[in-house]
C-alpha positions, 0 to 999 in steps of 0.5 A: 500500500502506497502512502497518500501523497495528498496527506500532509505531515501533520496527518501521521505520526510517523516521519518517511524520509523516503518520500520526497513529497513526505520530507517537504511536508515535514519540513514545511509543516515543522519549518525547519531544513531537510538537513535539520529534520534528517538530522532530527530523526537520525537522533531520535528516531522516525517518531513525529512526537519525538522529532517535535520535542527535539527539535523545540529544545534546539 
């Protein structure tokens, strides 16, 4: 089953960064650079929760 490119981020709790139309999604809706955000889930996992908390704390 393929992911729905029509969902935004903010739809899911987890972050793809397979997907290119996921990765602007996520960095749009957390305002943040594609390196930050691989950055982000390279240091505590694909969880959109955990990723938020991270990223507040930078």
């Amino acid at each position: 089953m393929s992911d729905d490119p029509k969902k935004t981020g903010l739809d899911r709790k987890l972050i793809s960064l397979d997907e290119p139309h996921e990765i602007r999604s996520w960095t749009e809706s957390l305002d943040v650079t594609e390196e930050e955000l691989r950055a982000a889930v390279a240091a505590v996992g694909n969880s959109a929760e955990k990723v938020r908390e991270y990223l507040r704390k930078k």
